[in-house]
N, CA, C and O of each residue as an XYZ file, in Angstrom:
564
protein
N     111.248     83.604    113.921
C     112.082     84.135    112.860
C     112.303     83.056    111.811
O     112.245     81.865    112.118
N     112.600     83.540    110.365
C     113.137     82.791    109.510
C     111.604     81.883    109.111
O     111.641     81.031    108.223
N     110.388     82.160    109.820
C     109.559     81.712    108.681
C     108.687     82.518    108.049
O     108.592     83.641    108.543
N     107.809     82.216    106.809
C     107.041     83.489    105.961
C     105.922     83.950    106.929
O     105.131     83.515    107.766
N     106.250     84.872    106.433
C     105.231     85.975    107.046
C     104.095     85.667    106.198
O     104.180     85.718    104.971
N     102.524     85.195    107.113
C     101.524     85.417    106.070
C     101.026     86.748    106.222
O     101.435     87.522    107.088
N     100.002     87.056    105.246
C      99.731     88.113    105.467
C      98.590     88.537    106.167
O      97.508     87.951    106.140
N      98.906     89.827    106.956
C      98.179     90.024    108.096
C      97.846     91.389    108.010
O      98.287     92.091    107.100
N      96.891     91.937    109.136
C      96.081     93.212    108.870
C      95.979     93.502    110.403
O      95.836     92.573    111.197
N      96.047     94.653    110.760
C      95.720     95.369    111.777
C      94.907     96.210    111.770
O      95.079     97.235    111.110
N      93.563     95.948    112.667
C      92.427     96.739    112.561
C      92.222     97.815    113.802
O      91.841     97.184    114.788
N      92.362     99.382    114.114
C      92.077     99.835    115.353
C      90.776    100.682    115.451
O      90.599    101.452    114.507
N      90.203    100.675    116.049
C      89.326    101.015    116.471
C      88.588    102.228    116.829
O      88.149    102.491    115.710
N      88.240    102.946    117.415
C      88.269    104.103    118.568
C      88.363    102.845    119.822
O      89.562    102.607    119.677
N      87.981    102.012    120.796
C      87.750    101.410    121.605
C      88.595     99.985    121.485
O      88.139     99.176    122.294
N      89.627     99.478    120.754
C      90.185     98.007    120.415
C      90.878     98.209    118.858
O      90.686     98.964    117.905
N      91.874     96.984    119.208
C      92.388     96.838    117.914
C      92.346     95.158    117.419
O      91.756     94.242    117.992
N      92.807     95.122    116.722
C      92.656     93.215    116.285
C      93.761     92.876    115.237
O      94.111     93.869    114.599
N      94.336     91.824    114.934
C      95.213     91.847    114.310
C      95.085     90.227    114.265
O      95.293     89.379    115.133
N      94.623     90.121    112.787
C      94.133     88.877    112.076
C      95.463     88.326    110.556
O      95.782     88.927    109.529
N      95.833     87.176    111.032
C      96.791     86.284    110.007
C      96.176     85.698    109.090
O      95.170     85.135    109.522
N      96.343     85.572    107.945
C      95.151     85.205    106.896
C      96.084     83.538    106.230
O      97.302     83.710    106.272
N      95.863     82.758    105.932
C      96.322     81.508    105.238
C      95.760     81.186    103.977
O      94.612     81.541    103.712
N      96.593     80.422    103.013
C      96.039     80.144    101.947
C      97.042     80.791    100.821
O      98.223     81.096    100.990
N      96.265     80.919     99.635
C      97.218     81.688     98.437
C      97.760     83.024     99.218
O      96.971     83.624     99.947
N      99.078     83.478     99.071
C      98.797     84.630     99.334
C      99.181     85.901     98.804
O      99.480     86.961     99.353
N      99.094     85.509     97.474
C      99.007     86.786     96.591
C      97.327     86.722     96.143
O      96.872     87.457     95.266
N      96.616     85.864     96.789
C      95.159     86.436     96.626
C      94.670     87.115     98.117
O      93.812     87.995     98.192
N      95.371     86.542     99.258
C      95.232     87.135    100.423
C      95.228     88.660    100.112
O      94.284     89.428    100.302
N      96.675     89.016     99.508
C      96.990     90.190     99.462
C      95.993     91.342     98.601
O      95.772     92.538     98.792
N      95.644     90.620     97.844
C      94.913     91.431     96.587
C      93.502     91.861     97.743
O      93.272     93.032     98.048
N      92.669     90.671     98.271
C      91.629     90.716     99.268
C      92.011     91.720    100.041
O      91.146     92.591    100.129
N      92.819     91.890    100.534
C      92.999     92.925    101.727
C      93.642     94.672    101.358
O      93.912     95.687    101.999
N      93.657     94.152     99.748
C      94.106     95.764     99.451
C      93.161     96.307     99.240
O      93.018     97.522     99.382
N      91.889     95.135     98.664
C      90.588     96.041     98.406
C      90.151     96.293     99.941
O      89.816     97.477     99.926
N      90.028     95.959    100.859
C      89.213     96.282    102.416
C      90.238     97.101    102.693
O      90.213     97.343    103.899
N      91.359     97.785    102.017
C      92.399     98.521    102.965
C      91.605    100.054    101.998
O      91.841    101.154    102.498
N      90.905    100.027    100.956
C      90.259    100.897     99.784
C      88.971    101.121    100.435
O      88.379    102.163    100.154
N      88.348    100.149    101.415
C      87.079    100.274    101.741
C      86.744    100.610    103.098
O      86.454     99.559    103.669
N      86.669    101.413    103.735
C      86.469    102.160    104.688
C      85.779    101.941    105.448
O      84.737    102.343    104.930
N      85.364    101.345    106.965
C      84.043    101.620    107.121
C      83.873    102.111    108.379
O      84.976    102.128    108.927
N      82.562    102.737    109.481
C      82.758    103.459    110.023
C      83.488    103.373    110.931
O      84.289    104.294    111.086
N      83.491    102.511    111.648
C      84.659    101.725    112.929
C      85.451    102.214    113.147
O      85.559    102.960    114.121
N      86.367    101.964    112.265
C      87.674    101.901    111.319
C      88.536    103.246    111.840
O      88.316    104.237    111.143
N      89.158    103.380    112.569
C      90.182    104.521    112.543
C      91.507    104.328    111.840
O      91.976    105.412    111.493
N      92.309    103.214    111.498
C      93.098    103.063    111.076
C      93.232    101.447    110.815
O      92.635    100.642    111.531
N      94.109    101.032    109.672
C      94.268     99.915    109.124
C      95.652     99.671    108.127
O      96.052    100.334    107.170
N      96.233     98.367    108.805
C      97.549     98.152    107.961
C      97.451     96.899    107.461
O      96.769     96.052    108.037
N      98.082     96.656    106.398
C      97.904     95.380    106.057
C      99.564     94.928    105.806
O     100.231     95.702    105.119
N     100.047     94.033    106.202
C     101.435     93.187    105.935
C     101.667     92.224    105.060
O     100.763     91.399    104.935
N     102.680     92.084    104.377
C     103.068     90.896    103.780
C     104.296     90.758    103.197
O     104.734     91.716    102.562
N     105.157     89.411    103.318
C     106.487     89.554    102.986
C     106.230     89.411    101.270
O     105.232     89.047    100.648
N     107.831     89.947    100.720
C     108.019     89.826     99.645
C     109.489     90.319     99.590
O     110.147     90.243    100.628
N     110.162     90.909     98.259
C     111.217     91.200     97.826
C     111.441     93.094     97.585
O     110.767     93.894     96.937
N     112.521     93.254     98.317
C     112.394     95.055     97.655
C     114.276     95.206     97.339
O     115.137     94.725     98.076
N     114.524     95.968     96.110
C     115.658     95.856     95.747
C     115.439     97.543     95.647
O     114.564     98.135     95.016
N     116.818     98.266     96.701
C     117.279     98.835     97.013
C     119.337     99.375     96.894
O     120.378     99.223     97.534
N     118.920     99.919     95.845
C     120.805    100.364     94.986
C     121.349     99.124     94.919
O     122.277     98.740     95.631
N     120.611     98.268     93.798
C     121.068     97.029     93.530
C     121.277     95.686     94.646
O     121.699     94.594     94.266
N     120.942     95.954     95.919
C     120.947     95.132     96.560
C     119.449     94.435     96.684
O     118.597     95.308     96.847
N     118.956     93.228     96.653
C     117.974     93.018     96.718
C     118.148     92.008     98.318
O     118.979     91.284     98.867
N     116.464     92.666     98.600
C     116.676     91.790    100.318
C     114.984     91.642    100.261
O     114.123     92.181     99.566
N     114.948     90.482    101.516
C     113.411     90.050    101.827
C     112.690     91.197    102.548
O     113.256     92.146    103.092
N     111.633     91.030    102.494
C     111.178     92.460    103.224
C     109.640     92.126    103.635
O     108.747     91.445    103.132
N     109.747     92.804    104.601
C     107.793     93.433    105.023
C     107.156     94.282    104.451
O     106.935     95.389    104.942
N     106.780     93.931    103.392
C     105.787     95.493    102.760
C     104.649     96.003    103.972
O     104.438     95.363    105.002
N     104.280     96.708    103.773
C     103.523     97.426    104.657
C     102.761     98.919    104.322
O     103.363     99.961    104.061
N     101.348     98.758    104.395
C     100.420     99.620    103.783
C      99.504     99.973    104.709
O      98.669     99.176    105.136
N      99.610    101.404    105.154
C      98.946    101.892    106.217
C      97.966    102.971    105.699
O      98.377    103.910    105.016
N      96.604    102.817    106.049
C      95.394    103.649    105.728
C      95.013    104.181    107.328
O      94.755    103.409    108.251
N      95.040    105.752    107.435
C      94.152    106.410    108.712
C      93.332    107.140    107.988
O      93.621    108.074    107.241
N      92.105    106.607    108.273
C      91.019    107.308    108.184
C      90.501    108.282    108.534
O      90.071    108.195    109.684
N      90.213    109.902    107.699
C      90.208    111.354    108.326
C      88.032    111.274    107.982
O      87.271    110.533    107.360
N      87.930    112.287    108.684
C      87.140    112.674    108.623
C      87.001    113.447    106.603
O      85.930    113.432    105.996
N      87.837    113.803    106.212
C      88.172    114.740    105.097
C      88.445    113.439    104.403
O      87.949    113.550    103.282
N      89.086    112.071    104.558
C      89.095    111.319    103.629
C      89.839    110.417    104.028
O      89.767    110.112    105.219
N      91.199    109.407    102.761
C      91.427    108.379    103.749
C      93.379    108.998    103.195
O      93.804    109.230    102.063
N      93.829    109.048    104.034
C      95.239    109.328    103.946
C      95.931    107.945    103.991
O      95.445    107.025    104.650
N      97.141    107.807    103.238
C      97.787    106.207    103.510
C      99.584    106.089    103.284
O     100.065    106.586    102.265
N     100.256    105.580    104.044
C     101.248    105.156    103.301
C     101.787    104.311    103.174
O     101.128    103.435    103.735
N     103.236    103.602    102.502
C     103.082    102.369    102.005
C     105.251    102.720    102.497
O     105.995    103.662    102.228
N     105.475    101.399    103.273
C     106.791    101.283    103.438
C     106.785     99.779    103.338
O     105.859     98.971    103.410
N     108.444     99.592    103.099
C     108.864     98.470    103.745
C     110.034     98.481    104.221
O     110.934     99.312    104.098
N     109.977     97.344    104.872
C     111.081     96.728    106.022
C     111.903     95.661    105.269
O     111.225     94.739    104.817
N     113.472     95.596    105.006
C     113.836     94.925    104.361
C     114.293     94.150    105.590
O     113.932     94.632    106.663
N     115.330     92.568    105.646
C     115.749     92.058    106.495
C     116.925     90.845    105.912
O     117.113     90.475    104.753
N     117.343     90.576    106.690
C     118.009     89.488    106.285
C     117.560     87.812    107.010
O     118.161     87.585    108.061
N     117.092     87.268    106.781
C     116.873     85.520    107.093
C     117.519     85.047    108.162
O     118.744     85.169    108.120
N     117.038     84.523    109.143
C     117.989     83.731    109.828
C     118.017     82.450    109.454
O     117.507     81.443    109.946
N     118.796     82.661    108.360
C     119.336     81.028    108.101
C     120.883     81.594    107.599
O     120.924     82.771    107.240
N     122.063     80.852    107.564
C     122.018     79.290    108.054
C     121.646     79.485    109.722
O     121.223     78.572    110.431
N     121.885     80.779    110.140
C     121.822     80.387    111.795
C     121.374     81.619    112.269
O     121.614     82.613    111.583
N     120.706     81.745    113.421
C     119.689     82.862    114.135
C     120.117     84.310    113.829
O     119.672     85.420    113.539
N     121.087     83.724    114.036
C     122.442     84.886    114.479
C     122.652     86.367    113.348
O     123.001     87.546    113.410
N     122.095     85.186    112.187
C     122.295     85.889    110.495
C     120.888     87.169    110.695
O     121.094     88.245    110.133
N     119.919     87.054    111.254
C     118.602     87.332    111.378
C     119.362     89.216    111.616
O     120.108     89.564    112.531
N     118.887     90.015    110.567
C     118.911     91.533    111.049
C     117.517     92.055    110.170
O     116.993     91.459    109.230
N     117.203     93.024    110.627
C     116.207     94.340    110.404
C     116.930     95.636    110.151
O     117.414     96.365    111.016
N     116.939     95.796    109.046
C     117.031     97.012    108.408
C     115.883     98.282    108.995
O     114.953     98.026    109.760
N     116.264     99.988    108.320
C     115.874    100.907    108.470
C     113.991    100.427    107.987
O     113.708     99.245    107.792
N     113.272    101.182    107.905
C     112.352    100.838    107.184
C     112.533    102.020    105.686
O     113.013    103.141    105.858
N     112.222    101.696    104.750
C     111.830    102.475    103.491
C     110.788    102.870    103.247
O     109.989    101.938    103.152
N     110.072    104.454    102.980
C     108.960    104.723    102.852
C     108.852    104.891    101.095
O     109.337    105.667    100.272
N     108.074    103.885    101.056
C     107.711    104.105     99.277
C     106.615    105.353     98.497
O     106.852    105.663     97.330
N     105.696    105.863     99.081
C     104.774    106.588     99.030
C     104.316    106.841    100.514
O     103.905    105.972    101.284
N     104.483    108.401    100.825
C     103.339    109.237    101.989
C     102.691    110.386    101.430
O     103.069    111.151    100.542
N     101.647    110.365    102.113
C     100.832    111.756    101.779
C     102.195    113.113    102.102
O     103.100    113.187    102.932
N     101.800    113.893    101.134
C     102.801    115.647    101.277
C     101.843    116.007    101.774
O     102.410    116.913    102.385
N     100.493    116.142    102.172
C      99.523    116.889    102.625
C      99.185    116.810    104.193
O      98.508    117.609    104.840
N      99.860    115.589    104.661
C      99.057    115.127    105.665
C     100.239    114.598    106.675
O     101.090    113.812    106.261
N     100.238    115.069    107.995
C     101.557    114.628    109.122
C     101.277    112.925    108.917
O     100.212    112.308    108.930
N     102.634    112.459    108.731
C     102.915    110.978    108.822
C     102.801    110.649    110.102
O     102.695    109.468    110.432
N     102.811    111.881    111.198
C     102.842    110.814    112.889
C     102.396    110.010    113.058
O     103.040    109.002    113.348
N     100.920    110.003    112.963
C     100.072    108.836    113.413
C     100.375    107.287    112.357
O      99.982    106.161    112.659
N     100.994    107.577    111.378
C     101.590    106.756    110.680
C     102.718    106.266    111.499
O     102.589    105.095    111.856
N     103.789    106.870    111.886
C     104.939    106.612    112.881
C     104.479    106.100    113.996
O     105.273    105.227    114.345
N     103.581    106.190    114.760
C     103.207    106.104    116.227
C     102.452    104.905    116.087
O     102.571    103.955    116.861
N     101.610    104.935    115.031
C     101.273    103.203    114.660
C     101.954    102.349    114.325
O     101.737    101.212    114.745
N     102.495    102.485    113.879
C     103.714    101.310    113.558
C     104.675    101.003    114.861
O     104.742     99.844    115.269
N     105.278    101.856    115.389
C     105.866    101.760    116.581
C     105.199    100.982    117.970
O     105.785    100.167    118.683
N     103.561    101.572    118.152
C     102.866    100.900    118.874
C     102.729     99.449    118.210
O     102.955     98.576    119.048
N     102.464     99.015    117.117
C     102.254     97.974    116.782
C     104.018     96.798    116.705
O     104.271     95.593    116.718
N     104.657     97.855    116.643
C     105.675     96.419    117.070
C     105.694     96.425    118.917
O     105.444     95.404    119.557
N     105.932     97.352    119.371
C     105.598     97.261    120.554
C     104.529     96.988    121.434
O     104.382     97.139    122.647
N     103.541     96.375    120.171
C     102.367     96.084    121.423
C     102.698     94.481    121.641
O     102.335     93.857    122.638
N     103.603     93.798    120.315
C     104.087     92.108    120.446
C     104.898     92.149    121.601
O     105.716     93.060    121.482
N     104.982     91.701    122.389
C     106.314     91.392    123.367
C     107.285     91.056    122.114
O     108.063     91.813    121.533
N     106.994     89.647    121.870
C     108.393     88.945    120.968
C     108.990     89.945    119.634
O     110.141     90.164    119.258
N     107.720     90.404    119.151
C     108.110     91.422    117.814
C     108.942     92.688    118.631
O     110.012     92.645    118.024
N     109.057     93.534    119.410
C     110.186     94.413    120.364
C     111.109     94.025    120.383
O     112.110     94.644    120.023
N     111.100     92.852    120.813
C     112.571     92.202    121.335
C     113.502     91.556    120.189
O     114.722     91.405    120.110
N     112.288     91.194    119.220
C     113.344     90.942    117.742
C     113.896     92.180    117.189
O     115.096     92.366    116.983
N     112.663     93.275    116.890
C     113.119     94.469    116.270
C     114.400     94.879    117.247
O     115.446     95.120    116.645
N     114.417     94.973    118.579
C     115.539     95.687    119.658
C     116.934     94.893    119.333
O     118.000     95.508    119.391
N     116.894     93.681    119.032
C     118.103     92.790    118.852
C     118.372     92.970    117.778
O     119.423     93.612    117.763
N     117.999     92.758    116.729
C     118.534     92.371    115.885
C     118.246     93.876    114.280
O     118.175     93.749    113.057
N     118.174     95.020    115.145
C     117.997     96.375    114.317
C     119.768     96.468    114.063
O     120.685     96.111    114.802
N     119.785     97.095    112.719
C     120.786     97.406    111.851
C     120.709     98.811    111.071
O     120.236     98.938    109.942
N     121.157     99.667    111.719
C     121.233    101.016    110.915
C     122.043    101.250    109.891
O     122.103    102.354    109.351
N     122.918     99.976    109.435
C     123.735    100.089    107.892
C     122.935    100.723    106.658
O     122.994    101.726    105.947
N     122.296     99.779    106.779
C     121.169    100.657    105.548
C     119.520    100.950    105.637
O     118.949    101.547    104.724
């Protein structure tokens, strides 16, 4: 907790998933991975890409996890885009909360489940990422 999130991508599979941390600039990280989140290929059943930044919400502004999820249909590529705001653990651990998540854009055409069920599996597939989200979740806002 309390350090930057680089940005990272989750790749699943039909058969495996992978989940690769990228270093370096990373508003070029980000740009790189929005185009491969645009580019499809056959493998590919689904793909998220992460990265911290800022989201200001009824004038409150807080740090956050953006988060951009592409499932790949047979009919095409459906996607949506949330974030996770939070608060820092600084000065002390203790300060550390997780907000609701915010959905910025979902498909109207297309069930968000597998959107929900990925994300959920994916904090729950971390041991440590569960146990942060389980502690330190805040339903204020």
């Amino acid at each position: 907790m309390g350090k930057c999130l680089y940005p990272s991508e989750e790749i699943k599979r039909q058969t495996d998933r992978n989940l690769t941390r990228y270093t370096g600039d990373n508003q070029e990280m980000v740009t790189q991975l929005e185009r491969e989140l645009q580019s499809p290929t056959a493998d590919v059943v689904f793909r998220v890409m992460c990265y911290d930044g800022f989201f200001t919400n009824q004038d409150v502004r807080r740090d956050s996890i953006y988060a951009r999820a592409c499932h790949y249909l047979s009919g095409g590529t459906s996607e949506v885009f949330m974030v996770v705001p939070y608060l820092p653990a600084h000065p002390t651990p203790t300060d550390f909360k997780v907000f609701r998540p915010k959905y910025i854009s979902m498909p109207t055409t297309t069930d968000i489940g597998p959107f929900t069920e990925a994300l959920w599996e994916g904090i729950f597939a971390h041991q440590q990422g569960a146990a942060v989200w389980n502690t330190h979740m805040d339903q204020s806002e």
